[in-house]
Structures are given as structure tokens and as C-alpha cells.
DONUVO-723099 format. One record per residue: x negated, y, z of N, C-alpha, C in turn. Coordinates in Angstrom, 2 decimals. Example, Ala and Ser with C-alpha at 12.3 -4.5 7.8 and 13.67 -1.06 7.14 Angstrom:
<sites>
SITE    n_c1    n_c2    n_c3   ca_c1   ca_c2   ca_c3    c_c1    c_c2    c_c3
SITE  -13.19   -5.69    7.80  -12.30   -4.50    7.80  -13.20   -3.30    7.80
SITE  -12.85   -2.25    7.08  -13.67   -1.06    7.14  -12.90    0.03    7.87
</sites>
This chain:
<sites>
SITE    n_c1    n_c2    n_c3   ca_c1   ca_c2   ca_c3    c_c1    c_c2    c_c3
SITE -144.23   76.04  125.40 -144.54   77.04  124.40 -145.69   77.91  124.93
SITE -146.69   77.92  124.45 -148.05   79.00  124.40 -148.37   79.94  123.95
SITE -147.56   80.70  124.35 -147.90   82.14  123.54 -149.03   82.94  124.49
SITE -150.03   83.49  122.96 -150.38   84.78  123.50 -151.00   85.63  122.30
SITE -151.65   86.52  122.14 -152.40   87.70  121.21 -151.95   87.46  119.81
SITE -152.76   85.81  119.94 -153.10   85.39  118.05 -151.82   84.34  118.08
SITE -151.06   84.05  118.70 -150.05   82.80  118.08 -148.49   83.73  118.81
SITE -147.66   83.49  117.79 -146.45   84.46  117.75 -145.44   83.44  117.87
SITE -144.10   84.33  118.59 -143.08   83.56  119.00 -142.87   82.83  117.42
SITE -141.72   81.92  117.57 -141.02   81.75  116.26 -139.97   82.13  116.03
SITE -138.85   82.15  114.52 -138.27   82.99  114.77 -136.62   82.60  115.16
SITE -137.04   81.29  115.57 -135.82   81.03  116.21 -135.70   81.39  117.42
SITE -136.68   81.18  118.15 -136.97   81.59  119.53 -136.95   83.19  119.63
SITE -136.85   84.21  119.11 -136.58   85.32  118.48 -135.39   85.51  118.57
SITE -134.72   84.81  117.89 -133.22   85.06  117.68 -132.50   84.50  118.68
SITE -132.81   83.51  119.60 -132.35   83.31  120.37 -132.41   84.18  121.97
SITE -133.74   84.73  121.75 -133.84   85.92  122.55 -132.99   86.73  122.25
SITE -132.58   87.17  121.27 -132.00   88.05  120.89 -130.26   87.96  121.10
SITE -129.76   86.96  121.28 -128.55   86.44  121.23 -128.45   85.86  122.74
SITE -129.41   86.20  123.66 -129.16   85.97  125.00 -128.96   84.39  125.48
SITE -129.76   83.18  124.05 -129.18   82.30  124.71 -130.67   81.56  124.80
SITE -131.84   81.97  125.43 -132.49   81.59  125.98 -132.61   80.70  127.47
SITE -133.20   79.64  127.51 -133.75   79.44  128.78 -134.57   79.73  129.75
SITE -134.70   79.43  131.30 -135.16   80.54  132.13 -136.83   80.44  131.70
SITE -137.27   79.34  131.46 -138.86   79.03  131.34 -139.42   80.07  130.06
SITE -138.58   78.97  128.87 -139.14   79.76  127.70 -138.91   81.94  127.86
SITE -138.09   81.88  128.57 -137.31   83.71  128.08 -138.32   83.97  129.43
SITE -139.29   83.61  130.06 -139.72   84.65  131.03 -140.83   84.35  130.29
SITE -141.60   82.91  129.38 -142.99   83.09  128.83 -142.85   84.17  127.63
SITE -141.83   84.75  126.96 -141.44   85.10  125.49 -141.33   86.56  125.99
SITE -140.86   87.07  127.01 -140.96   88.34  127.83 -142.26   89.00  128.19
SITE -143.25   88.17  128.64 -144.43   88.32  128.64 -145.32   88.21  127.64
SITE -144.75   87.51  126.89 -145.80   87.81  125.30 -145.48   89.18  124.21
SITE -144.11   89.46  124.78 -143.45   90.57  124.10 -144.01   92.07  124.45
SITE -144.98   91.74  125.59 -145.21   92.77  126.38 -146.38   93.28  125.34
SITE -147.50   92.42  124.86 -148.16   92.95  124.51 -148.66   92.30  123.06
SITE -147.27   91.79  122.04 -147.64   91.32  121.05 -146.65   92.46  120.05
SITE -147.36   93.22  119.26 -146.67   94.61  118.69 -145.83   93.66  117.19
SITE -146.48   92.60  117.30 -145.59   91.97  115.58 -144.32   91.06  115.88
SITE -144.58   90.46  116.86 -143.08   90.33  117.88 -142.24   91.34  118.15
SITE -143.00   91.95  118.73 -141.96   93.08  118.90 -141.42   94.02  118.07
SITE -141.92   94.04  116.84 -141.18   94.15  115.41 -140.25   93.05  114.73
SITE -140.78   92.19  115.15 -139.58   91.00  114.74 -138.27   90.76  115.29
SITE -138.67   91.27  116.66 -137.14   91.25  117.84 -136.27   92.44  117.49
SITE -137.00   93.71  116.96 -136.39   94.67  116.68 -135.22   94.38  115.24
SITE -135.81   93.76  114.30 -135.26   93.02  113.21 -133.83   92.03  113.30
SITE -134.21   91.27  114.50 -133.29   90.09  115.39 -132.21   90.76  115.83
SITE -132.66   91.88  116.36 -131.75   92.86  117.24 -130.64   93.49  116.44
SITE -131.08   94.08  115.42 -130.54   94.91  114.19 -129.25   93.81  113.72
SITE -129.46   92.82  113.26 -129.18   91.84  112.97 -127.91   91.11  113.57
SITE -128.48   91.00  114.63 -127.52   90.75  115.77 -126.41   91.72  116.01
SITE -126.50   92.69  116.38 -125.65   94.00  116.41 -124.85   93.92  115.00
SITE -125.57   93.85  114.14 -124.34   94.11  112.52 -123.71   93.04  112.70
SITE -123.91   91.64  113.13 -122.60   90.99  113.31 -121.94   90.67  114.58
SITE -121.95   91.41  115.29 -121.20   91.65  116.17 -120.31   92.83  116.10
SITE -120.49   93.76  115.59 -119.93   94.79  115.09 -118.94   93.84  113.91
SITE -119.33   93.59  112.63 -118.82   92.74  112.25 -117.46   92.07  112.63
SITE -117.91   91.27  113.91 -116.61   90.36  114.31 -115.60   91.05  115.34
SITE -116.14   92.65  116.16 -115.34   93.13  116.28 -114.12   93.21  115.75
SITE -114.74   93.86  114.12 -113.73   94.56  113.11 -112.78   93.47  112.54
SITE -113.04   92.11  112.76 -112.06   91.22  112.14 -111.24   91.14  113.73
SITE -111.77   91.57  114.77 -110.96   91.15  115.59 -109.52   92.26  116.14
SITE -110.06   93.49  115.11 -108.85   94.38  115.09 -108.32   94.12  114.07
SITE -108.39   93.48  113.71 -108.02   93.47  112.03 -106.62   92.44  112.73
SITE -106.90   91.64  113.41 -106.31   90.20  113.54 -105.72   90.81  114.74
SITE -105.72   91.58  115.25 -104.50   92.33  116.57 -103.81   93.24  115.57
SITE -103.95   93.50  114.45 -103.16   94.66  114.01 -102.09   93.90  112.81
SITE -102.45   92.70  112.88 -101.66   91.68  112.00 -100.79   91.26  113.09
SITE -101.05   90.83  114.36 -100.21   90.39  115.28  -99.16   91.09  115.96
SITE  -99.66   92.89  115.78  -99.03   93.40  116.25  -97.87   94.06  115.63
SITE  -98.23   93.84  113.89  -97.46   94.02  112.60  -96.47   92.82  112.96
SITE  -96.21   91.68  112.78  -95.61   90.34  112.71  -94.35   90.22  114.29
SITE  -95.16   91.36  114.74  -94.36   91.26  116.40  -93.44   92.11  116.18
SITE  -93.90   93.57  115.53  -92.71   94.50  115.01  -91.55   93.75  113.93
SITE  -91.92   92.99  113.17  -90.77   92.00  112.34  -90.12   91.05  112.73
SITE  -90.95   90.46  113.64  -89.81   89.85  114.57  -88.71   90.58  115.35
SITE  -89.31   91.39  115.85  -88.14   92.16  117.04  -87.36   92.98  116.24
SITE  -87.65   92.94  114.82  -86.18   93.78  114.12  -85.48   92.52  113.44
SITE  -85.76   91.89  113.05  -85.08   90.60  112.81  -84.52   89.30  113.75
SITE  -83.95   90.07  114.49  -83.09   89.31  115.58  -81.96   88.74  114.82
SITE  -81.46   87.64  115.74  -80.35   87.15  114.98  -79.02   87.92  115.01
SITE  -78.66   88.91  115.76  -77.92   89.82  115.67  -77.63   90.17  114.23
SITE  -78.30   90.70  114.28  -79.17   91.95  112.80  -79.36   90.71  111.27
SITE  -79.59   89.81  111.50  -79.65   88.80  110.58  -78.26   88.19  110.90
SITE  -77.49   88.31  111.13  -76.40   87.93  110.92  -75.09   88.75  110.47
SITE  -75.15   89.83  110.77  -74.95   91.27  110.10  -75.00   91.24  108.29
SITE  -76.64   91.08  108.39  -76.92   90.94  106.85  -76.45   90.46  106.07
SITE  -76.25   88.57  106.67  -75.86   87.71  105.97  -74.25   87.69  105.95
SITE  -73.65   88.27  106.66  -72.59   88.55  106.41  -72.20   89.94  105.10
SITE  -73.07   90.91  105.10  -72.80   91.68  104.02  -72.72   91.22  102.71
SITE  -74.14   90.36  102.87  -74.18   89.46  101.76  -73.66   88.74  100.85
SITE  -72.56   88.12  102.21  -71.35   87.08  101.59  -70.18   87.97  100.95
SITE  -70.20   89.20  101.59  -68.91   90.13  100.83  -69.58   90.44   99.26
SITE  -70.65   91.11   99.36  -71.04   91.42   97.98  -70.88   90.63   96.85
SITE  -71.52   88.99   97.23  -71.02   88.00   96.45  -69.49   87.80   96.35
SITE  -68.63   88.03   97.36  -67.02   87.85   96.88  -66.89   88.50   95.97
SITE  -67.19   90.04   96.51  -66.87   90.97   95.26  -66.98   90.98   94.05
SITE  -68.29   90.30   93.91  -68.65   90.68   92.68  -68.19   89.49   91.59
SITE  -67.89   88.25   92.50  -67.25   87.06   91.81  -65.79   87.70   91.49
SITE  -64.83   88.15   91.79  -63.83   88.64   91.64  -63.92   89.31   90.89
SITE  -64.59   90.26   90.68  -64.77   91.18   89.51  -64.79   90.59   88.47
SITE  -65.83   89.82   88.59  -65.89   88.82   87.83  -65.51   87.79   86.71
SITE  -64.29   87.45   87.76  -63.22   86.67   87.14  -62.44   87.45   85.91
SITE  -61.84   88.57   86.05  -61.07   89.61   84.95  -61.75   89.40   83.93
SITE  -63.29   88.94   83.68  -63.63   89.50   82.67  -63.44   88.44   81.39
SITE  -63.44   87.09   81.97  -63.88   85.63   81.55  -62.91   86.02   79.85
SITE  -63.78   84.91   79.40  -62.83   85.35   77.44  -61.53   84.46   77.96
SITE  -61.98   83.01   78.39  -60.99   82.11   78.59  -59.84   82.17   79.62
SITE  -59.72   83.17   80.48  -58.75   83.58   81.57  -57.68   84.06   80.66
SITE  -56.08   83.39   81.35  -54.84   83.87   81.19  -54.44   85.57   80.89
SITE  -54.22   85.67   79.74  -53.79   87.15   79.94  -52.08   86.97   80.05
SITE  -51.63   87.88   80.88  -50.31   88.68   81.48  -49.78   89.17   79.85
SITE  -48.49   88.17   79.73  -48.05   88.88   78.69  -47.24   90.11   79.11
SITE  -46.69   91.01   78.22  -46.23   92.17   78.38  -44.68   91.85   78.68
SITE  -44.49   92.74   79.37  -43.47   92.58   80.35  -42.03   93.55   78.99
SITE  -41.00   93.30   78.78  -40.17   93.55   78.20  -39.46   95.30   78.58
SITE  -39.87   94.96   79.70  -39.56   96.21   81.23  -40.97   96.60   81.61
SITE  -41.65   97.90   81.07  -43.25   98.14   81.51  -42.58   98.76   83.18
SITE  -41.27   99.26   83.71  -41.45   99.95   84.71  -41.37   98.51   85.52
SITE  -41.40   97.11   85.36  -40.70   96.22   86.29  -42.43   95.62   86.47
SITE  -43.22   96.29   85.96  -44.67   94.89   85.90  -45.09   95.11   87.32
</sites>
């Protein structure tokens, strides 16, 4: 690569400066052209900008994605099988209950005839 005055980096080579993933040859000729090429060095500033908003960027998904993990960790550790077994046991009473109740109401259930003796029922 030949850089100097009149011929300008490109702008991959730009962005790759910019993203640190240059090689040693090209990033020491691209350093030295940067020195004294002012429209490069408006372009890197651009690269730079650029660069930074998505890195900032992937920060923020990367709290985003610890604060989901750290949500999912609190629901686990209250949902032990202890505690879920507790539940599911309340569960099963409510359903007795409420089947029993239940039952009294049916049209087709036996009614208790009346007892001849109301003090003997």
C-alpha cells in the first residue's frame, strides 16, 4: 500500500485501523500517512465515532443479558422443590374442596328423605 499527500487510505483500511485489527506493515505505513493527510484524518475521526457507538451499543445488550440472567437466577432459587411441592400440595386440597362442594349441588344426586324423627337425623 502507497500512501502519501494525493492518494488516501481506503476505507476499509480505515476501519480497520480503527477496530485495532490492522497489520504490523500496513498500520505503521497508515500511521505515517495519518500524520500528515488532514482528509484521513477526518475519515478516522468518522471510523472512530462509529466504532465507539457500537461498542457502547454491545455493552448495553450485554447488561441487558446479565440482568436477564440474574432475573432467571432469582426464580430459580425461589422455586425449589421444597416450595414447589408445598404448592402443589395446596393445590390438590383446593381441588378436593372444591369437588366436594361440588358434589351437593349436582340436580341428579340422591336427596335424604326426611326423617319421620327431625331430632334423630
Amino acid at each position: 500500500m502507497q500512501l502519501d499527500r494525493v492518494s488516501h487510505a481506503s476505507d476499509e483500511t480505515l476501519e480497520g485501523y480503527a477496530m485495532g485489527s490492522l497489520g504490523e506493515p500496513v498500520l505503521a505505513e497508515l500511521e505515517e500517512h495519518l500524520l500528515v493527510c488532514p482528509h484521513c484524518q477526518e475519515q478516522l475521526k468518522e471510523f472512530d465515532s462509529y466504532v465507539a457507538a457500537m461498542r457502547n451499543a454491545a455493552a448495553g445488550l450485554e447488561l441487558k443479558d446479565e440482568s436477564r440472567k440474574e432475573f432467571w437466577t432469582r426464580v430459580s432459587g425461589a422455586l425449589t422443590l421444597r416450595r414447589i411441592g408445598w404448592a402443589m400440595a395446596i393445590a390438590a386440597l383446593l381441588v378436593l374442596v372444591l369437588r366436594c362442594d361440588c358434589r351437593g349441588d349436582r340436580r341428579g344426586a340422591r336427596r335424604r328423605q326426611p326423617s319421620r324423627w327431625p331430632w334423630f337425623s
